[in-house]
C-alpha positions in Angstrom: 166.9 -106.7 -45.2 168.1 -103.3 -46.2 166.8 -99.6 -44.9 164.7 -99.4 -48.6 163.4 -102.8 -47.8 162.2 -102.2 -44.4 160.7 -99.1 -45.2 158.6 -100.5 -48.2 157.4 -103.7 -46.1 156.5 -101.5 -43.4 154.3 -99.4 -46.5 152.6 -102.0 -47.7 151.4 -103.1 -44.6 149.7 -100.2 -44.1 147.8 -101.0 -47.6 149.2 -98.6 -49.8 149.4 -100.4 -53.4 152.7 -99.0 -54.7 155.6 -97.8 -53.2 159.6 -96.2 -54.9 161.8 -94.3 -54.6 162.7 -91.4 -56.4 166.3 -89.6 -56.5 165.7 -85.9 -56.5 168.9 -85.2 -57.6 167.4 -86.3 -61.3 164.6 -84.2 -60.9 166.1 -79.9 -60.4 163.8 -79.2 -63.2 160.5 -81.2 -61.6 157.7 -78.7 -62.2 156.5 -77.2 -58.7 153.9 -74.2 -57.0 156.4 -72.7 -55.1 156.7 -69.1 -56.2 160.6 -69.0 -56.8 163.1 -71.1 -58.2 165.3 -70.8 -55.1 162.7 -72.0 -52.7 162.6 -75.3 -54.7 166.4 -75.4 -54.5 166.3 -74.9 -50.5 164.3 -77.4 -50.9 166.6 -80.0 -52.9 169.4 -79.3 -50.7 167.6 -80.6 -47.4 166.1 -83.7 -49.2 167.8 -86.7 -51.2 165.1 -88.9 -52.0 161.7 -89.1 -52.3 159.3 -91.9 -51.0 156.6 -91.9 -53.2 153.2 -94.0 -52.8 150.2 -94.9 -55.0 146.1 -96.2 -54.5 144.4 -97.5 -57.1 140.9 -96.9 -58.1 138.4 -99.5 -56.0 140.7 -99.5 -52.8 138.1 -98.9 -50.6 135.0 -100.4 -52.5 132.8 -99.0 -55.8 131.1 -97.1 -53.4 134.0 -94.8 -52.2 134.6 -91.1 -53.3 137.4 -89.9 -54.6 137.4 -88.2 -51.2 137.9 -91.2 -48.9 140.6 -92.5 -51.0 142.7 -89.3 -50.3 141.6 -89.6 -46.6 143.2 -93.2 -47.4 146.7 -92.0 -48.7 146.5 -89.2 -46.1 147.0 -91.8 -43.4 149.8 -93.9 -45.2 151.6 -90.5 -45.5 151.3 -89.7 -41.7 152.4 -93.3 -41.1 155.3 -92.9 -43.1 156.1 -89.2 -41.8 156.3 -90.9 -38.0 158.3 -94.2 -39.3 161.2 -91.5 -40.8 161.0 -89.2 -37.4 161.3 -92.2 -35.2 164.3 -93.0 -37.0 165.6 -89.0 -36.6 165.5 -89.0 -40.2 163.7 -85.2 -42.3 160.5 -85.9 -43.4 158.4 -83.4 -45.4 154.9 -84.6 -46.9 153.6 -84.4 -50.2 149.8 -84.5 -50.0 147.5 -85.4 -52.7 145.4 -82.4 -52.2 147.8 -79.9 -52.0 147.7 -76.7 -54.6 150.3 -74.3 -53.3 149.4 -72.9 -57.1 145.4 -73.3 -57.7 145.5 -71.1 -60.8 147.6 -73.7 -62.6 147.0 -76.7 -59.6 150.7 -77.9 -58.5 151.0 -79.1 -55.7 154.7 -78.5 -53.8 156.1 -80.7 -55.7 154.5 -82.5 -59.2 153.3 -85.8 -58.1 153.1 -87.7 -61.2 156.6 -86.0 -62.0 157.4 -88.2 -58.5 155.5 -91.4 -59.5 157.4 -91.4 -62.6 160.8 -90.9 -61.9 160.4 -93.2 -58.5 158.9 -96.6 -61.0 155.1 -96.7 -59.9 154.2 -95.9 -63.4 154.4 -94.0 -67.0 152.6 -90.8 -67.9 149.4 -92.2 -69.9 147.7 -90.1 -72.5 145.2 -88.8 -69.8 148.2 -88.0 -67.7 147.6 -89.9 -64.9 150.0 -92.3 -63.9 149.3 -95.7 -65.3 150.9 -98.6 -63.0 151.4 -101.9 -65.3 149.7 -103.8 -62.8 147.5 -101.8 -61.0 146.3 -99.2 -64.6 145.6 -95.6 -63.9 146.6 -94.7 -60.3 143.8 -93.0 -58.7 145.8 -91.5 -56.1 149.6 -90.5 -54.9 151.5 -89.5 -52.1 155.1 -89.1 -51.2 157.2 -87.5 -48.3 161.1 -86.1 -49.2 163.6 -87.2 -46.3 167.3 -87.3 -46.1 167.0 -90.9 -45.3 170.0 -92.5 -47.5 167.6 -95.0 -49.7 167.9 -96.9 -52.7 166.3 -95.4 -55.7 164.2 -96.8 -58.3 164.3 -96.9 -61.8 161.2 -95.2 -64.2 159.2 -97.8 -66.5 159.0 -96.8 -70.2 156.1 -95.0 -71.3 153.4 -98.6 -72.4 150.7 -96.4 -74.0 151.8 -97.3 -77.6 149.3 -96.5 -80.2 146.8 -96.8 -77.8 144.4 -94.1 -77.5 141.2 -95.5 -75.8 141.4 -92.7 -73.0 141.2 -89.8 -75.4 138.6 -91.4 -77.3 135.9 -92.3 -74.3 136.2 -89.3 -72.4 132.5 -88.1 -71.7 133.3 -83.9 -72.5 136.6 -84.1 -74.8 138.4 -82.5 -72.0 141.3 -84.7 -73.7 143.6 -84.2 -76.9 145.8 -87.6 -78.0 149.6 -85.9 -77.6 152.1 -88.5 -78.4 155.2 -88.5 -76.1 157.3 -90.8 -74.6 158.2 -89.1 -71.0 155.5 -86.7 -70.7 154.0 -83.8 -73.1 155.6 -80.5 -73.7 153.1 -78.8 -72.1 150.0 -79.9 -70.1 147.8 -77.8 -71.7 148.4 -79.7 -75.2 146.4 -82.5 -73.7 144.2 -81.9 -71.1 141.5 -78.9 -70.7 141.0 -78.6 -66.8 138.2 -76.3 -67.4 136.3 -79.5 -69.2 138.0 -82.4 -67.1 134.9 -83.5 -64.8 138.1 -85.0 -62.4 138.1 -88.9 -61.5 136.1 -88.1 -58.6 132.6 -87.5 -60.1 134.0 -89.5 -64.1 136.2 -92.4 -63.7 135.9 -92.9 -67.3 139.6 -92.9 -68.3 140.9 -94.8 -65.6 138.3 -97.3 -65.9 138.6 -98.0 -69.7 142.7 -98.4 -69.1 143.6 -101.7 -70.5 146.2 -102.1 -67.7 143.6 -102.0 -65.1 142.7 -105.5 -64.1 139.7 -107.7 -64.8 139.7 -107.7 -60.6 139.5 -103.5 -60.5 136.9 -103.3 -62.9 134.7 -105.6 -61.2 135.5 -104.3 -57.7 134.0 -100.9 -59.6 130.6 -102.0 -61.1 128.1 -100.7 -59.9 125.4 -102.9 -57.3 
Protein backbone atom coordinates (compact mmCIF):
# COMPACT_ATOMS: atom_id res chain seq x y z
CA UNK A 1 0.00 0.00 0.00
CA UNK A 2 1.42 3.32 -0.96
CA UNK A 3 2.06 6.65 1.39
CA UNK A 4 -1.47 8.14 -0.43
CA UNK A 5 -3.09 4.96 0.40
CA UNK A 6 -2.17 4.78 3.98
CA UNK A 7 -2.95 8.14 4.58
CA UNK A 8 -6.50 7.98 3.07
CA UNK A 9 -7.33 4.54 4.97
CA UNK A 10 -6.11 6.02 8.02
CA UNK A 11 -8.88 9.19 7.06
CA UNK A 12 -11.62 7.30 6.57
CA UNK A 13 -11.35 5.58 9.58
CA UNK A 14 -11.69 8.44 11.38
CA UNK A 15 -15.23 9.00 9.44
CA UNK A 16 -14.55 11.64 7.27
CA UNK A 17 -16.65 10.87 3.94
CA UNK A 18 -14.29 12.06 1.22
CA UNK A 19 -10.75 12.40 1.07
CA UNK A 20 -7.94 13.75 -2.31
CA UNK A 21 -5.41 15.17 -3.03
CA UNK A 22 -4.80 18.20 -4.58
CA UNK A 23 -1.46 19.42 -6.35
CA UNK A 24 -0.88 23.08 -5.48
CA UNK A 25 1.41 23.47 -7.98
CA UNK A 26 -1.94 23.75 -10.35
CA UNK A 27 -3.47 26.06 -8.16
CA UNK A 28 -0.79 29.78 -7.99
CA UNK A 29 -3.90 31.48 -8.86
CA UNK A 30 -6.38 29.70 -6.06
CA UNK A 31 -8.24 32.69 -4.65
CA UNK A 32 -7.12 33.28 -0.86
CA UNK A 33 -7.57 36.09 2.42
CA UNK A 34 -4.09 36.60 2.78
CA UNK A 35 -3.42 40.21 2.26
CA UNK A 36 -0.50 39.91 -0.36
CA UNK A 37 0.25 37.90 -3.22
CA UNK A 38 3.69 37.07 -1.77
CA UNK A 39 2.48 35.65 1.46
CA UNK A 40 0.45 33.08 -0.62
CA UNK A 41 3.64 32.31 -2.59
CA UNK A 42 5.70 31.76 0.81
CA UNK A 43 3.14 29.75 1.17
CA UNK A 44 3.36 27.48 -2.11
CA UNK A 45 6.88 27.17 -1.73
CA UNK A 46 6.77 25.28 1.78
CA UNK A 47 3.76 23.07 0.70
CA UNK A 48 3.30 20.47 -2.42
CA UNK A 49 0.04 18.99 -1.88
CA UNK A 50 -2.88 19.42 -0.31
CA UNK A 51 -4.99 16.79 1.68
CA UNK A 52 -8.32 17.81 1.38
CA UNK A 53 -11.45 16.24 3.25
CA UNK A 54 -15.26 16.39 2.98
CA UNK A 55 -18.77 15.65 5.47
CA UNK A 56 -21.79 15.44 4.15
CA UNK A 57 -25.02 16.80 5.32
CA UNK A 58 -26.79 14.11 8.01
CA UNK A 59 -23.23 12.90 9.40
CA UNK A 60 -24.10 13.26 12.71
CA UNK A 61 -28.01 12.87 12.61
CA UNK A 62 -31.05 15.41 11.40
CA UNK A 63 -30.75 16.77 14.53
CA UNK A 64 -27.11 18.18 14.31
CA UNK A 65 -26.14 21.96 13.56
CA UNK A 66 -24.20 22.97 11.20
CA UNK A 67 -22.00 23.69 14.17
CA UNK A 68 -21.24 20.13 15.35
CA UNK A 69 -20.46 19.06 11.97
CA UNK A 70 -17.53 21.54 11.78
CA UNK A 71 -16.67 20.46 15.47
CA UNK A 72 -16.74 16.95 13.40
CA UNK A 73 -14.21 17.98 10.57
CA UNK A 74 -12.26 19.96 13.16
CA UNK A 75 -11.25 16.66 14.76
CA UNK A 76 -10.41 14.71 11.41
CA UNK A 77 -8.13 17.79 10.69
CA UNK A 78 -6.32 17.51 14.06
CA UNK A 79 -6.05 13.71 13.44
CA UNK A 80 -4.57 14.21 10.25
CA UNK A 81 -2.23 17.30 11.46
CA UNK A 82 -0.58 14.61 14.17
CA UNK A 83 -0.51 11.54 11.51
CA UNK A 84 1.77 14.10 9.11
CA UNK A 85 3.98 15.36 12.33
CA UNK A 86 4.47 11.87 13.50
CA UNK A 87 5.86 11.13 10.22
CA UNK A 88 8.18 14.64 10.42
CA UNK A 89 6.31 15.64 7.51
CA UNK A 90 4.82 20.08 7.45
CA UNK A 91 1.45 20.18 8.21
CA UNK A 92 -0.56 23.46 8.05
CA UNK A 93 -4.54 23.24 8.65
CA UNK A 94 -7.19 24.55 6.68
CA UNK A 95 -10.26 24.97 8.92
CA UNK A 96 -13.76 25.21 7.81
CA UNK A 97 -14.37 28.29 9.88
CA UNK A 98 -11.61 30.20 9.05
CA UNK A 99 -12.09 33.97 7.45
CA UNK A 100 -8.69 35.46 7.42
CA UNK A 101 -10.85 38.01 5.03
CA UNK A 102 -14.61 38.44 6.72
CA UNK A 103 -15.46 41.33 4.46
CA UNK A 104 -15.37 39.05 1.36
CA UNK A 105 -15.18 35.42 3.67
CA UNK A 106 -11.86 33.47 2.44
CA UNK A 107 -10.63 31.52 4.35
CA UNK A 108 -6.48 30.95 3.95
CA UNK A 109 -6.90 29.25 1.31
CA UNK A 110 -10.44 28.68 -0.97
CA UNK A 111 -11.75 25.41 0.12
CA UNK A 112 -14.07 24.55 -2.58
CA UNK A 113 -11.16 25.82 -4.95
CA UNK A 114 -9.27 22.62 -2.85
CA UNK A 115 -12.21 20.16 -3.09
CA UNK A 116 -12.25 20.73 -6.64
CA UNK A 117 -8.89 20.55 -7.90
CA UNK A 118 -8.21 17.47 -5.22
CA UNK A 119 -11.62 15.18 -7.00
CA UNK A 120 -14.23 15.34 -3.94
CA UNK A 121 -16.54 17.16 -6.26
CA UNK A 122 -17.61 19.93 -9.02
CA UNK A 123 -18.72 23.52 -8.27
CA UNK A 124 -22.69 23.24 -8.35
CA UNK A 125 -24.85 26.16 -9.22
CA UNK A 126 -25.16 27.04 -5.46
CA UNK A 127 -21.38 26.78 -5.28
CA UNK A 128 -20.99 24.35 -2.93
CA UNK A 129 -19.23 21.42 -3.80
CA UNK A 130 -21.39 18.62 -5.07
CA UNK A 131 -19.74 15.01 -4.53
CA UNK A 132 -21.42 12.47 -7.17
CA UNK A 133 -22.10 10.22 -4.49
CA UNK A 134 -22.40 11.98 -1.46
CA UNK A 135 -24.53 15.59 -3.30
CA UNK A 136 -23.67 18.91 -1.83
CA UNK A 137 -20.85 18.59 0.73
CA UNK A 138 -21.88 20.19 3.84
CA UNK A 139 -18.50 20.65 5.07
CA UNK A 140 -14.51 20.69 4.08
CA UNK A 141 -11.30 20.53 5.45
CA UNK A 142 -7.78 20.12 4.32
CA UNK A 143 -4.19 20.52 5.75
CA UNK A 144 -1.03 21.49 3.04
CA UNK A 145 2.20 19.34 3.83
CA UNK A 146 5.30 18.61 2.01
CA UNK A 147 4.50 14.98 2.26
CA UNK A 148 5.40 13.65 -1.42
CA UNK A 149 1.66 12.22 -2.28
CA UNK A 150 -0.22 11.25 -5.18
CA UNK A 151 -2.53 13.72 -6.54
CA UNK A 152 -6.01 13.41 -7.74
CA UNK A 153 -7.69 14.30 -10.70
CA UNK A 154 -11.00 16.97 -10.66
CA UNK A 155 -14.53 15.49 -11.81
CA UNK A 156 -16.27 17.46 -14.61
CA UNK A 157 -18.67 19.89 -13.63
CA UNK A 158 -22.41 17.25 -13.57
CA UNK A 159 -24.84 20.20 -13.06
CA UNK A 160 -25.94 20.16 -16.75
CA UNK A 161 -29.13 21.99 -17.43
CA UNK A 162 -30.02 21.45 -14.07
CA UNK A 163 -31.10 24.28 -12.13
CA UNK A 164 -33.27 22.93 -9.12
CA UNK A 165 -30.97 24.82 -6.54
CA UNK A 166 -31.54 28.27 -7.95
CA UNK A 167 -35.04 27.63 -8.28
CA UNK A 168 -35.96 26.43 -4.45
CA UNK A 169 -33.99 28.66 -2.66
CA UNK A 170 -36.28 30.17 0.12
CA UNK A 171 -34.88 34.28 -0.36
CA UNK A 172 -33.37 34.21 -4.10
CA UNK A 173 -30.11 34.68 -2.52
CA UNK A 174 -29.18 32.67 -5.85
CA UNK A 175 -28.77 33.68 -9.69
CA UNK A 176 -28.42 30.35 -12.31
CA UNK A 177 -24.68 31.33 -13.86
CA UNK A 178 -23.77 28.65 -16.28
CA UNK A 179 -20.07 27.56 -16.08
CA UNK A 180 -18.18 24.67 -16.41
CA UNK A 181 -15.19 25.18 -13.64
CA UNK A 182 -16.59 27.76 -11.53
CA UNK A 183 -18.17 31.33 -12.28
CA UNK A 184 -16.29 34.40 -13.19
CA UNK A 185 -17.08 36.00 -10.20
CA UNK A 186 -18.87 34.88 -7.01
CA UNK A 187 -20.86 37.64 -6.77
CA UNK A 188 -22.69 36.69 -10.22
CA UNK A 189 -24.35 33.91 -8.41
CA UNK A 190 -24.70 34.16 -4.87
CA UNK A 191 -25.89 37.28 -2.67
CA UNK A 192 -24.26 36.57 0.90
CA UNK A 193 -26.14 39.27 2.28
CA UNK A 194 -29.49 37.10 1.40
CA UNK A 195 -27.92 33.52 1.75
CA UNK A 196 -29.62 32.26 5.17
CA UNK A 197 -26.13 29.65 5.13
CA UNK A 198 -26.79 25.78 5.23
CA UNK A 199 -26.75 25.96 8.89
CA UNK A 200 -30.24 27.53 9.66
CA UNK A 201 -31.65 26.55 5.38
CA UNK A 202 -30.47 23.34 4.02
CA UNK A 203 -32.62 23.88 1.18
CA UNK A 204 -30.10 23.62 -1.69
CA UNK A 205 -28.20 20.89 -0.46
CA UNK A 206 -31.18 18.92 0.26
CA UNK A 207 -33.00 19.34 -3.12
CA UNK A 208 -29.44 18.16 -4.94
CA UNK A 209 -30.39 15.30 -7.05
CA UNK A 210 -26.96 13.72 -6.25
CA UNK A 211 -27.72 13.48 -2.65
CA UNK A 212 -28.92 10.04 -1.87
CA UNK A 213 -32.35 8.55 -1.19
CA UNK A 214 -30.26 7.39 2.34
CA UNK A 215 -29.21 11.46 3.11
CA UNK A 216 -32.47 12.65 2.68
CA UNK A 217 -34.12 10.33 4.88
CA UNK A 218 -31.25 10.46 7.50
CA UNK A 219 -32.49 14.45 7.29
CA UNK A 220 -36.35 14.31 7.78
CA UNK A 221 -37.48 15.66 10.34
CA UNK A 222 -38.97 13.18 13.68
Amino acid sequence: MSETEQLKSFIKKLGIDLVGIADLKALKEIPTGLPSPSALESILKNYRYAIVMGVQIGKLGPKASGKDVSMFMEKGIVGVVSFMEEKRFYALPIHTEDEFDPVNRIGLLSLKALANAAGLGWQGRSLLIVSPDHGPLHRLGAVLTNMELQPDQPIENQCGDCSICVEKCPTHALTLVKFDDHPQHREDVLDLQHCLGDDSCPVCIKVCPFISGRQLQNNKKP
